[in-house]
N, C-alpha and C positions, 0 to 999 in steps of 0.2 A: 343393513347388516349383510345380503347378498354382496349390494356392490362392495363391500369392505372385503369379503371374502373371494371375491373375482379378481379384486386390484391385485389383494396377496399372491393368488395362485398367479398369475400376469407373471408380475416380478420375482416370483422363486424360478419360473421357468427362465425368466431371463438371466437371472444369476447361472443355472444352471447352463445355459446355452453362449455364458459370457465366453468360454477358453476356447469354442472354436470359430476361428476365423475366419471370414469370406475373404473371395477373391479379390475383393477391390481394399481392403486392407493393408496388403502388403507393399513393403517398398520394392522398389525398382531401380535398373539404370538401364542407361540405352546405349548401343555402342554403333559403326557403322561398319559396313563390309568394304570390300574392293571396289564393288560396283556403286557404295553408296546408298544403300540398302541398312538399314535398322533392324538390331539383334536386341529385344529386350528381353532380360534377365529378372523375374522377380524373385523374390530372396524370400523363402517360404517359413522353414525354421530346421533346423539339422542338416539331415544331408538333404534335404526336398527342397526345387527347385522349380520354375519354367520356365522356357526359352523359347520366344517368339519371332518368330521368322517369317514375312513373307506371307502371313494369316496360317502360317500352321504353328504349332501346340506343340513344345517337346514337354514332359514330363520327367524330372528325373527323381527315382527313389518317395512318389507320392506318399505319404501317412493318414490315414484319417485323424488321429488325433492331434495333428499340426492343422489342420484346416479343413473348411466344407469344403467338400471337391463339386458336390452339386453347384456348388456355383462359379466354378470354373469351364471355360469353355473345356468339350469332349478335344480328348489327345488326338495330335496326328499320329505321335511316336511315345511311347512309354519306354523310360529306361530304364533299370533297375540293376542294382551295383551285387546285390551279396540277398539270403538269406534272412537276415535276422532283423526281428521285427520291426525294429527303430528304420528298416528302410522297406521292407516289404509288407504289402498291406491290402490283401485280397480285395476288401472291401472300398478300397480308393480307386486300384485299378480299374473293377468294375465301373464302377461312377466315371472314370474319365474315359471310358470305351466306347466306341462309334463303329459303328462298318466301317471298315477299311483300315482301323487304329493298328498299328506295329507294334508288337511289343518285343524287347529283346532284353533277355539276360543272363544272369552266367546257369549253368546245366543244371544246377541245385536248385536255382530256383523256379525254371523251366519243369521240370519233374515235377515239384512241388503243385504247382497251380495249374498242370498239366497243359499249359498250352504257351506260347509263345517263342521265339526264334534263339534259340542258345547259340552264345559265342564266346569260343575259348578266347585266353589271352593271346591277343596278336591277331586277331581275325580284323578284316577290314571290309566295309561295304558301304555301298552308295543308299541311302536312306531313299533321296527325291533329288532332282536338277542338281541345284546349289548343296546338300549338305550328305557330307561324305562322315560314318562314325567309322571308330578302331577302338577295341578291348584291348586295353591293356593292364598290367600285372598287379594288385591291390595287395598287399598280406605283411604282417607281425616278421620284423626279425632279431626283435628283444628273445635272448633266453626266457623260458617260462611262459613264453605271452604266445606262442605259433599258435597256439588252440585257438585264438582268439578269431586267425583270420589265419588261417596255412595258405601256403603257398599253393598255384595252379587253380586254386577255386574262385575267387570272387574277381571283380572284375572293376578295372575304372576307367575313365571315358575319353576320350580325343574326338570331340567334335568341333570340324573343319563345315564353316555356313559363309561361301561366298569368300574365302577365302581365312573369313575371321577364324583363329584357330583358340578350341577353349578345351581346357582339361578337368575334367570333376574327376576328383583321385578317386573315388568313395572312399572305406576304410584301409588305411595300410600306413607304415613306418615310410621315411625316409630309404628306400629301393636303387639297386642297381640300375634297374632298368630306365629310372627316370635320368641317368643321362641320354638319353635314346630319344626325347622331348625335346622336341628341336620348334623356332620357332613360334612360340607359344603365348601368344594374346594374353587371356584370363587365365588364371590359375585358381583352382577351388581347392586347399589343403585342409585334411583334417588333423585340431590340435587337441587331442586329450587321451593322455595314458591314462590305465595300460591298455586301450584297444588299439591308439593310433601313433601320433607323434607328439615328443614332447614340444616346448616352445625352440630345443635347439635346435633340434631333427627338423623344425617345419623353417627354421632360418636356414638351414644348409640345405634344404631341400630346394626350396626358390631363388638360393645361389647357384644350383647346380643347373637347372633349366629356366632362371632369368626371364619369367614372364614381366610385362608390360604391367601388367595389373592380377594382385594378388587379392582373395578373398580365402581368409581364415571361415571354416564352417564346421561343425559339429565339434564343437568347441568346448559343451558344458558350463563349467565353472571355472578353466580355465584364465587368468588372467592375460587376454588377448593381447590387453597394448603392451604389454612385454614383445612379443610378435613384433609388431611393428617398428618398437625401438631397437629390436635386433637388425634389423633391414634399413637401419637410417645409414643416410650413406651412399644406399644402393641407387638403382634409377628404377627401382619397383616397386609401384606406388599401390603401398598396404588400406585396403578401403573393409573397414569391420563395422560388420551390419548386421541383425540380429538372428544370427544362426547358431544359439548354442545349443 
């Protein structure tokens, strides 16, 4: 009877502990730089990412309840796009922080957790050797929807690793600014109104800065391969993987 009652407790805990996932779970791709050096990308689930470089650790937008962060290696660089919960997440940061970890992100959320390196949109710095980040402009410019994500506050990412250049938008519409994206490797677009882009807005989005390789992310419910079949045609090769 004991042991019946031990199996039980076993397997409730494990049900319980099924929806969050370790590090070795997740898919990946691998890309190469100039020098021939490998950028892998794991595909976490929403806007949460990581980007391996060279044995260092970027982070971007971690969540605890997309995954065990304890079982990821500690961050070199922690990135974080905006504010709100689905991307900021005290309790993740913590977990992937080391001496010497970087964190940077936009003023709101800086204040918030009181500690890490705030950069307005347009700021540009050298991280390490090879990898150079730039903030650039993330925000709502549907009538009705600016609340969602105003303009000058959040932030989306231009990291340049060895030459490979990758853009993680976080949240924001279809932007002026992104004809200013020049050059542009990977492309990370988000597809779900009303906080981001519709599926037209993220096809004329990656017409207007023609990355190499697109990844639709934070996505929801979303009917992606619509995405995809808007961009047939193009020479930018749509890859959706499970980031809704």
């Amino acid at each position: 009877m004991r042991t019946t009652i031990v199996k039980h407790l076993l397997l409730i805990a494990g049900i319980l502990s099924a929806g969050i996932a370790s590090a070795s779970t997740f898919a990946t791709d691998t890309f190469k730089t100039r020098s021939n050096k490998e950028v892998t990308i794991t595909f976490i689930k929403h806007g949460s990412l990581m980007l391996t470089y060279n044995h260092e650790f970027i982070q971007v937008d971690p969540v605890s309840g997309y995954a065990d962060y304890t079982t990821f290696p500690k961050a070199d660089v922690i990135l974080v796009t905006h504010e709100h919960s689905d991307h900021l997440d005290a309790k993740a940061i913590n977990e992937l922080t080391k001496k010497g970890t970087s964190l940077f992100t936009n003023e709101a959320v800086s204040k918030q957790l009181g500690k890490g390196t705030a950069l307005k949109n347009g700021a540009r710095i050298t991280i390490s050797g090879q990898i150079r980040l730039e903030a650039v402009p993330a925000y709502n410019t549907t009538p009705g929807r600016e609340k969602y994500h105003p303009r000058h506050r959040d932030n989306g990412y231009v990291l340049t690793i060895d030459g490979l250049r990758i853009y993680i938008a976080g949240d924001t519409e279809i932007i002026p600014e992104m004809k200013q994206l020049k050059h542009i490797d990977i492309a990370f677009l988000p597809v779900n109104q009303p906080y981001t882009m519709t599926i037209s807005q993220a096809v004329s989005a990656a017409k207007l800065m023609a990355p190499r390789i697109l990844y639709p992310y934070h996505y929801g419910n979303t009917d992606i391969i619509k995405l995809k079949e808007g961009l047939k045609g193009t020479k930018i090769d749509v890859r959706i993987r499970e980031m809704e």
